[in-house]
N, C-alpha and C positions, 0 to 999 in steps of 0.2 A: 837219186830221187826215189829209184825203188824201194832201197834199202830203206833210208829215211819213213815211206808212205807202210814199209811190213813194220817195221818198232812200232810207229802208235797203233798202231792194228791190234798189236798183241799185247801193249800199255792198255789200252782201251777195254780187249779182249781177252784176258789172260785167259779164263775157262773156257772158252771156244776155242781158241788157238790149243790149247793143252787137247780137249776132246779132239779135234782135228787132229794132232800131230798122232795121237794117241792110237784111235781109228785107223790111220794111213799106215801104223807101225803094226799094227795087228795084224792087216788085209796083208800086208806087203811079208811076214812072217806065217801068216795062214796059205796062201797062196805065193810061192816064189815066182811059180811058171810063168803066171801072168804080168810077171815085172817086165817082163820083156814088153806088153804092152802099152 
């Protein structure tokens, strides 16, 4: 059902999901140390 309920999310939302992924991939490549977070 999760699975299912994240596809329309990103059907729905393609350019939020992309900003988000995009964002998360930045912070997480900007900052490593804090992945441990």
């Amino acid at each position: 059902v999760g699975a299912e309920q994240n596809t329309t999310t990103i059907i729905m939302m393609p350019s939020e999901f992309v900003t988000m992924a995009e964002g998360l991939a930045k912070a997480f490549r900007a900052q490593p140390e804090k992945s441990a977070e």
